[in-house]
C-alpha positions as CSV (number, residue, x, y, z in Angstrom):
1,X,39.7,41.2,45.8
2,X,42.6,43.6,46.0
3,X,43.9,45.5,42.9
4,X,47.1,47.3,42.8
5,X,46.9,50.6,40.2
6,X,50.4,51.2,39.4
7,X,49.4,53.4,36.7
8,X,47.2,56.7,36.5
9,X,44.2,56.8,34.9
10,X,40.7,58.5,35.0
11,X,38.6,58.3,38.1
12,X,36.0,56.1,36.5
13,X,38.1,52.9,37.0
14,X,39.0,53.5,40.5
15,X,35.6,53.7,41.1
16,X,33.9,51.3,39.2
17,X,36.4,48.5,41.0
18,X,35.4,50.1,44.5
19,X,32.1,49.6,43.7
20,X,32.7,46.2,42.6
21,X,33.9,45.5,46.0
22,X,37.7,46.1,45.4
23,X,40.2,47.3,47.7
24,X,42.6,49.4,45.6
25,X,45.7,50.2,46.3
26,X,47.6,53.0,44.4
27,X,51.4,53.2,43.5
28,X,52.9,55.2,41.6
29,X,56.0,55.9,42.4
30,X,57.9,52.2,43.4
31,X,60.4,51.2,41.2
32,X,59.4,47.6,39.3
33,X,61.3,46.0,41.9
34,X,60.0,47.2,44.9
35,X,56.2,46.4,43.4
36,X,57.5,42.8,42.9
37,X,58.1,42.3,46.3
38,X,54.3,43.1,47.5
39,X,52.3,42.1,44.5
40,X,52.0,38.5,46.5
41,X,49.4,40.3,48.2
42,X,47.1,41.3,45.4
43,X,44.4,39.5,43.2
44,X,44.3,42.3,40.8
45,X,46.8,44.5,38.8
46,X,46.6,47.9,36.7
47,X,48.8,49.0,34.4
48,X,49.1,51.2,31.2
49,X,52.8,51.3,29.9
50,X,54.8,51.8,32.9
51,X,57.2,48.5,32.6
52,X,56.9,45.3,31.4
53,X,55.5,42.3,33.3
54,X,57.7,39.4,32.5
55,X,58.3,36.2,33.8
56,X,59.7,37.1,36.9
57,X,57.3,39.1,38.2
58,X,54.5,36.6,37.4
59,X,56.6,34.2,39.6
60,X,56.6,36.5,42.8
61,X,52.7,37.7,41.9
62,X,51.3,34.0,43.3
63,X,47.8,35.2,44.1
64,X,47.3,37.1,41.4
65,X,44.1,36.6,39.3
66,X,44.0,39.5,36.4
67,X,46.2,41.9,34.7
68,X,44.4,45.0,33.1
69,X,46.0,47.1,30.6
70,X,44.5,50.6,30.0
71,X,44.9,49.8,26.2
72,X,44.7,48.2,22.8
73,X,47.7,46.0,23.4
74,X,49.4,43.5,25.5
75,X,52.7,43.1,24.5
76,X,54.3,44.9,27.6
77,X,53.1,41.4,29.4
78,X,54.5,37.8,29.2
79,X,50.7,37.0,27.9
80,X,51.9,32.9,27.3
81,X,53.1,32.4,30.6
82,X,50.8,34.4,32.3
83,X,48.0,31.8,30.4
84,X,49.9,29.1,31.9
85,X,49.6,30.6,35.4
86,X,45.7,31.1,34.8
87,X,45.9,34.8,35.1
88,X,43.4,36.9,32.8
89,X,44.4,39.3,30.6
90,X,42.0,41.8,29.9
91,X,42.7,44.7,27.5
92,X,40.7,47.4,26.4
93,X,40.5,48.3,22.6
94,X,36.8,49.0,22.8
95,X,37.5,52.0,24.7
96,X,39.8,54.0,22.0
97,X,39.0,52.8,18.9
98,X,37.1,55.3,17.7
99,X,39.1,57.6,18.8
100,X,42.1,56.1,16.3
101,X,39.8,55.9,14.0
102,X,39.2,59.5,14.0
103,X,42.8,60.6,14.2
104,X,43.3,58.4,11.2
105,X,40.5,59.5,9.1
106,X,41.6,63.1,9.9
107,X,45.2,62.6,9.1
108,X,44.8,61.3,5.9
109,X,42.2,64.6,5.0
110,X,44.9,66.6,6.2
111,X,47.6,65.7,4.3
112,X,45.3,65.0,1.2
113,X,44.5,68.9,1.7
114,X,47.6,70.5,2.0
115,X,46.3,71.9,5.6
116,X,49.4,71.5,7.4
117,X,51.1,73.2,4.3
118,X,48.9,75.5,3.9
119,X,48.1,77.0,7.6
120,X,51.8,77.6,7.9
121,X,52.4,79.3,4.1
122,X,49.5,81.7,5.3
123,X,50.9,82.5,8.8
124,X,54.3,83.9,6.4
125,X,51.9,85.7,4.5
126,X,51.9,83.2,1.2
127,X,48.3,82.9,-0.4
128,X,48.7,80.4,-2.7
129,X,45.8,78.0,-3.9
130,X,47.0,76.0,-6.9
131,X,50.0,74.5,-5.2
132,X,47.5,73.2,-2.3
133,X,44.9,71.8,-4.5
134,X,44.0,68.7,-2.8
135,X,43.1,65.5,-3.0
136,X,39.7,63.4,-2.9
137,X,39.1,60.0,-1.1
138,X,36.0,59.8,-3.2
139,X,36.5,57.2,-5.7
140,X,39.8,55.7,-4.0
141,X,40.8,52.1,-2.4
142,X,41.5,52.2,0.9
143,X,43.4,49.0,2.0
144,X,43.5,48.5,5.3
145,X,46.1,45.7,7.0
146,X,44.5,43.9,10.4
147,X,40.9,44.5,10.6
148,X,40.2,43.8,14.3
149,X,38.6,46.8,16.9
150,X,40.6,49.5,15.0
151,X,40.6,48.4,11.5
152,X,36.8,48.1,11.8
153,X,36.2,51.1,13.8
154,X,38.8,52.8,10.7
155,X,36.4,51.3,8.0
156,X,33.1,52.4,9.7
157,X,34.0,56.2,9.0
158,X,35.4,55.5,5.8
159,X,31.9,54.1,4.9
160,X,30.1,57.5,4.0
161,X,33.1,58.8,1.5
162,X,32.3,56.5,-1.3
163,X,35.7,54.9,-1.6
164,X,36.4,51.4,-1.8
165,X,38.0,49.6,1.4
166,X,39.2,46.4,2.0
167,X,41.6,44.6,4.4
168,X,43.8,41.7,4.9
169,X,43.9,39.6,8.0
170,X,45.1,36.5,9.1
171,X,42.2,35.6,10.4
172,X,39.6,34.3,8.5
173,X,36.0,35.6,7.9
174,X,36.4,39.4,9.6
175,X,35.2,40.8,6.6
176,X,31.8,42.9,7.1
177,X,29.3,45.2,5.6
178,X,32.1,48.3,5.8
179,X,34.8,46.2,4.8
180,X,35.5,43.3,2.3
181,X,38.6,40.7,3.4
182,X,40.9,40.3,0.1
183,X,43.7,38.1,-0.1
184,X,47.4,40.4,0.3
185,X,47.8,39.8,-3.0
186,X,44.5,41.0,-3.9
187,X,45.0,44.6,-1.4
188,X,48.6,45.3,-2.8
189,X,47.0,45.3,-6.5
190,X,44.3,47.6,-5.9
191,X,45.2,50.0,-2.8
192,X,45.8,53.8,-3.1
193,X,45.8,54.5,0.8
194,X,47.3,52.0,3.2
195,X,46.2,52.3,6.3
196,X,47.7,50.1,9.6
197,X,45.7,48.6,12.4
198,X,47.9,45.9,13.5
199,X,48.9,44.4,16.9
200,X,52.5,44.1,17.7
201,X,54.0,40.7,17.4
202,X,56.9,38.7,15.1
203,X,54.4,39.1,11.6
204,X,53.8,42.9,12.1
205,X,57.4,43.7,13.2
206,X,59.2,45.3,10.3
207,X,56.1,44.7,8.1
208,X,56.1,47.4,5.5
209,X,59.7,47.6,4.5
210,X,61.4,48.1,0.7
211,X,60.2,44.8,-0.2
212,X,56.8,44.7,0.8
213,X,56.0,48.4,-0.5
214,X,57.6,47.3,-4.0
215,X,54.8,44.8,-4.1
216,X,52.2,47.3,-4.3
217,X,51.1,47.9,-8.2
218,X,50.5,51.6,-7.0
219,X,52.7,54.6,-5.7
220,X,49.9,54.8,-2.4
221,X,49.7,56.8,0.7
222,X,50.8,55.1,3.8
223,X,48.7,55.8,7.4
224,X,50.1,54.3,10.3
225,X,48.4,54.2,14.1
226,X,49.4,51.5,15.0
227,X,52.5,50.5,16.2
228,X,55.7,52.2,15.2
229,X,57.9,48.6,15.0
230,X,55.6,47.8,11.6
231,X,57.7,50.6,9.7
232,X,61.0,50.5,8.7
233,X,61.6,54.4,8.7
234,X,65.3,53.9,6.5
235,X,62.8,51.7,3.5
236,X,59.7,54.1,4.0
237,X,62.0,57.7,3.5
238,X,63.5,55.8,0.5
239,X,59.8,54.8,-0.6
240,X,59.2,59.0,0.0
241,X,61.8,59.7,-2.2
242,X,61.1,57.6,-5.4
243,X,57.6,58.4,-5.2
244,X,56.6,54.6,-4.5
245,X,55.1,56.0,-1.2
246,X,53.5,59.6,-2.3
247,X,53.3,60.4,1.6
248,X,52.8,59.2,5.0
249,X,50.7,60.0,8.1
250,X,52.3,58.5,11.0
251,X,51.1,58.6,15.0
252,X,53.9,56.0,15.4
253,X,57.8,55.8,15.1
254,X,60.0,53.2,15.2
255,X,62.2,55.7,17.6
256,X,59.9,55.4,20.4
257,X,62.1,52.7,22.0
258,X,63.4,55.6,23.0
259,X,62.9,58.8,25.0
260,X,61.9,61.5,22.7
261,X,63.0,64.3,24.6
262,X,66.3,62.5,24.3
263,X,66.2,62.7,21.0
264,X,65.5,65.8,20.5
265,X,68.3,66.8,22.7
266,X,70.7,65.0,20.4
267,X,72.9,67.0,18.2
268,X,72.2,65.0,15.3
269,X,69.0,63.1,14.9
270,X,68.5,59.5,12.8
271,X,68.7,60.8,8.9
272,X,65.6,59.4,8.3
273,X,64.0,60.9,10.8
274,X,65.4,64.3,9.7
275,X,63.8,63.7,6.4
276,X,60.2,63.3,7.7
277,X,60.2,66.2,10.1
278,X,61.1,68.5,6.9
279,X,59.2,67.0,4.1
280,X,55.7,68.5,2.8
281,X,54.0,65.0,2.0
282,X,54.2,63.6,6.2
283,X,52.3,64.5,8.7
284,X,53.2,63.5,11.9
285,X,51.7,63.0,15.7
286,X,53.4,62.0,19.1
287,X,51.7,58.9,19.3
288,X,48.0,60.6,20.4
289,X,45.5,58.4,17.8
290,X,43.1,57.2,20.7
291,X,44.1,59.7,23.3
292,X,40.9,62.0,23.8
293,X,39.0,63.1,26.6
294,X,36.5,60.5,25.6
295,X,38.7,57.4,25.4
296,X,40.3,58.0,28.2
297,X,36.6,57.3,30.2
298,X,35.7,54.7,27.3
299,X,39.2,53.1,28.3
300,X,38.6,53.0,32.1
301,X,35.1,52.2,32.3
302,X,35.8,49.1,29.4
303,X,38.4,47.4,32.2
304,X,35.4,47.8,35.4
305,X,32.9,46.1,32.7
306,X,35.1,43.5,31.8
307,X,36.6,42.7,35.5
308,X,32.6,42.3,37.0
309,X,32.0,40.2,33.4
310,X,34.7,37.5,34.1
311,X,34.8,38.1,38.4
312,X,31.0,39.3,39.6
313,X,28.7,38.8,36.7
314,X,25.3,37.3,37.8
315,X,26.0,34.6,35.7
316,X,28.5,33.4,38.0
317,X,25.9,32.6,40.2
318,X,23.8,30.5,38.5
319,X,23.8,26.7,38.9
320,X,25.0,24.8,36.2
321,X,21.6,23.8,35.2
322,X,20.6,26.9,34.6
323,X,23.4,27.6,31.8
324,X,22.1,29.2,28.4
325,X,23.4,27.0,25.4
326,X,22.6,27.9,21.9
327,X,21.1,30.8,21.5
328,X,21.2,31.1,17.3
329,X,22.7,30.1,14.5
330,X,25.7,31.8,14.2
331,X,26.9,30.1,10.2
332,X,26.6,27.5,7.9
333,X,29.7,26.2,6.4
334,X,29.5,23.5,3.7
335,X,32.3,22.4,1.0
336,X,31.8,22.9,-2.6
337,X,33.9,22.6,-6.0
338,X,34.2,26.1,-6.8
339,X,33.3,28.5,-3.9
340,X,34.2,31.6,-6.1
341,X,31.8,30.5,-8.5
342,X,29.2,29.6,-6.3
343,X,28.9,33.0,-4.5
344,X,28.7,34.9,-7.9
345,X,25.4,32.3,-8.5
346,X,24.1,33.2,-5.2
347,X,24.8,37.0,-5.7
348,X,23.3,37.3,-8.8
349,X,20.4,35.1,-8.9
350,X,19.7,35.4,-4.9
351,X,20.7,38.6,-3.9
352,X,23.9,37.9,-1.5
353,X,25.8,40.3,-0.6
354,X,28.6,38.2,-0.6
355,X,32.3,38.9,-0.2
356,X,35.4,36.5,0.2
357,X,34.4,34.7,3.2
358,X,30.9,34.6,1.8
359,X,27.8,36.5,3.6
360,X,26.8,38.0,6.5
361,X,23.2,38.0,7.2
362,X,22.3,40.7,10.5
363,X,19.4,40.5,12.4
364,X,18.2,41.7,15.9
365,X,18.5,39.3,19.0
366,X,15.6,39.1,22.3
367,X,17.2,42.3,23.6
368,X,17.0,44.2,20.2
369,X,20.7,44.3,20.1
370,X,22.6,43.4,16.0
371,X,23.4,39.7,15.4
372,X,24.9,38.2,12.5
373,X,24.6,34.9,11.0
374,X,27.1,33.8,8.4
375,X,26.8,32.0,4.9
376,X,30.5,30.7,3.8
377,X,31.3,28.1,0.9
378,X,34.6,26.3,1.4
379,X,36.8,24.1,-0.7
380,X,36.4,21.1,-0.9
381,X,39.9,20.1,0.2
382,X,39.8,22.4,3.5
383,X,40.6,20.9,6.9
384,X,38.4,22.9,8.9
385,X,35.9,20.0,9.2
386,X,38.2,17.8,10.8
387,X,37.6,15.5,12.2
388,X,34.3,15.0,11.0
389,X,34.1,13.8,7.4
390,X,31.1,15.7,6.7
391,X,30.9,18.1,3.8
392,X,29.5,20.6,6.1
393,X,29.7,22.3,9.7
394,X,27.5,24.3,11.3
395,X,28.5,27.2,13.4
396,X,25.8,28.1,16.4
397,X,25.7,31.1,18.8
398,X,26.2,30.7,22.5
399,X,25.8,32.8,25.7
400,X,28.7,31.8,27.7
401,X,31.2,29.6,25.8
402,X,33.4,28.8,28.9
403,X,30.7,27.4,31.6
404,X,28.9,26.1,28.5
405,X,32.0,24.2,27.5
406,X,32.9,22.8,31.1
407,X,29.0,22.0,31.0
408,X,30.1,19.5,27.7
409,X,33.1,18.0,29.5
410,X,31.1,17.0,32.5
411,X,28.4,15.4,30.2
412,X,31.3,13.8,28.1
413,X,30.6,15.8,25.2
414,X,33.7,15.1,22.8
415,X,35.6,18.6,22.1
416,X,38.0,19.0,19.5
417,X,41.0,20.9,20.6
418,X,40.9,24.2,22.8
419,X,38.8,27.2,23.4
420,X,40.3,30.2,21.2
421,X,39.4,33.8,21.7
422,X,39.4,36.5,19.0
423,X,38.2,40.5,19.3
424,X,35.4,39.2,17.9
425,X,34.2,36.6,19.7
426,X,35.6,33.0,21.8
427,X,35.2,29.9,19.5
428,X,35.1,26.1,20.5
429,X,34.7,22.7,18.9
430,X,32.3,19.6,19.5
431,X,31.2,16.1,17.8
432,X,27.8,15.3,18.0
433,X,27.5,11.2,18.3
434,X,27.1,11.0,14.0
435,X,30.3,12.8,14.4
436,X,29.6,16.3,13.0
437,X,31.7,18.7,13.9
438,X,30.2,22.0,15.4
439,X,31.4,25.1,16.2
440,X,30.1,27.0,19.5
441,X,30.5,30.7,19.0
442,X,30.0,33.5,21.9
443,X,29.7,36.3,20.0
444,X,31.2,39.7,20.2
445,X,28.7,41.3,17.5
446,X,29.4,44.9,18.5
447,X,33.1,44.0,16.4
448,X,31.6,43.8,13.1
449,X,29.9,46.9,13.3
């Protein structure tokens, strides 16, 4: 398989491909253009931020099989079209995310510390401790706003501070043991620190602006490492100013559509902008949360693993027969009247430790490696049954959910609708001939912990 690495990165990767049996080609230097006329000739493609892949570059890559992005994110790449061309896209937020985590978590100690303040009032030869008492985040709600590989990597540190934290997602049942998933109703209403671990796309794009922070019952402190599109810097200086937002630690800027040392270089930068590099309450960072000596070897050697997972894993080799199925039982879902009610009953008088999606019950798996089973009530009037007209569904663990699947089709297993893949896991629906729907789960534990 050739790889082209249009993109430095540490040695690792180059490495772990060769040893893979790729042939990699580096280039560094072509213009987009020039790389579209030879990428016909490669399987393989690495990138980190260089330039976007769109459409037409898919259409002149014809043999190529992967696209790897030395990151959390994929929105530089055409992901739909490149899933219509059957090209995997393999990303790597494993490889960082504790590394945002940290940055995050030290941020928000910063600011609630004065440090930044402080260090610079002591190099001008100003001593002064009662203007920099701090702040605690013992005590406080942290709400955090997309709880996949970062949010959960955020709420793992969190865990030993004795706040409160809980998220929102629009995915259902990501809560865990560091984390409990509230409605957004339910996060604006309680949360003193906001912090943001969402992807781009259209719902995170202009997210937090003057409408959403005025429905937040509490002035809070805002943490962004995510992506610098989900603030709108005009609504969050205004937010600074009437003391709705009582400050702000952001790695991200809006501005970074553009080049920085331009904007420096202006005579006059955005007013907004102006505001934050002068105010007491922000701390800022160019854009650095996961960018440590560490995640930059996490980051490489998470793309090898996952390229000899989907392309050279042993279990490519094994004849069909020889496929794991289930390997656990990975939930129970059932409907009920009153699910809110029914978890209290089951917390009190049976010890769940049960949050809104209900309850997650760890164990250890043949390898001694963390597995969870989940417990989740639903309402009575949810479609997630369908088709079956069963008052229950039961969720069961699986080693290899693609060659499983296929496995189903060939023995004309009925599945209901398609294979969908999540940070935590791929997911996929069957009827068994009663016509109870079951959901096949390949697991991602590691993601919940």
């Amino acid at each position: 398989m050739k790889v082209l690495l249009i993109d430095t990165n540490h040695d690792i990767l180059q490495k772990g491909l060769e040893n893979l049996g790729c042939i990699c080609d580096e280039d560094y230097t072509s213009t987009k253009e020039q790389i579209e006329e030879k990428i016909r000739n490669y399987q393989g493609i690495v990138i980190r931020s260089r330039f976007n892949i769109d459409q037409q570059f898919l259409d002149k890559a014809t043999n190529l099989k992967f696209i790897a992005r030395v990151g959390a994110g994929l929105e530089s790449i055409a992901v739909d079209y490149a899933h219509k061309k059957g090209i995997h896209l393999i990303s790597a937020p494993e490889g960082n995310r504790n590394a945002v985590a940290e940055h995050a978590l030290g941020m928000i100690l910063s600011l609630f510390n004065n440090l930044k303040k402080a260090d610079l009032e002591i190099r001008a030869g100003n001593w002064l401790r009662e203007t920099n008492r701090g702040l605690e985040l013992e005590g406080k709600t942290v709400g955090i706003i997309g709880y996949g590989n970062m949010g959960k990597a955020f709420a793992k540190k969190l865990k030993g501070f004795d706040c409160e934290v809980i998220c929102y997602d629009i995915k259902e049942g990501v809560g865990d043991e560091n984390c409990r998933q509230v409605s957004l109703k339910e996060l604006q209403e309680k949360t003193e620190v906001l912090s943001l671990h969402t992807p781009f796309n259209k719902c995170s794009h202009n997210m937090v602006n003057s409408n959403f922070i005025s429905s937040f019952k509490n002035p809070f402190y805002l943490i962004n490492t995510a992506r610098g599109s989900a603030v709108v810097t005009n609504h969050l200086v205004d937010a600074l100013i009437n003391k709705k937002v009582l400050g702000a630690c952001l790695d991200v800027l809006e501005y970074e559509k553009l080049s920085f040392e331009n904007l420096f270089e202006n005579e006059q930068l955005p007013k907004a902008f102006d505001y934050l590099i002068k105010a007491d309450n922000v701390l800022l960072s160019p854009h650095i949360a996961g960018w440590t000596v560490e995640s930059k070897k996490k980051l490489a050697q998470t793309i090898v693993d996952k390229v000899e997972s989907i392309f050279f894993s042993e279990n490519k080799k094994q004849e069909p027969l020889k496929i794991k199925r289930v390997t656990g039982v990975g939930g129970l879902f059932f409907k009920c009247e009153n699910p809110e009610k029914l978890k209290m009953w089951y917390q009190i008088h049976l010890g769940f430790n049960t949050d809104d999606w209900g309850c997650t019950f760890w164990w250890k798996d043949l390898e001694n490696k963390s597995a969870s089973t989940q417990w989740s009530p639903f309402k009575k009037e949810t479609t997630y049954f369908k088709p079956s007209k069963k008052d229950f569904m039961f969720n069961y663990r699986v080693h290899n959910l693609k060659e499983l699947l296929k496995k189903l089709k060939e023995e004309k297993v009925t599945v209901v609708g398609e294979l969908e893949e999540y940070d935590y896991g791929k997911f996929a629906w069957i009827l068994d001939p009663e016509g109870n729907k079951i959901e096949l789960w390949e697991p991602i534990d590691s993601a919940f912990l």
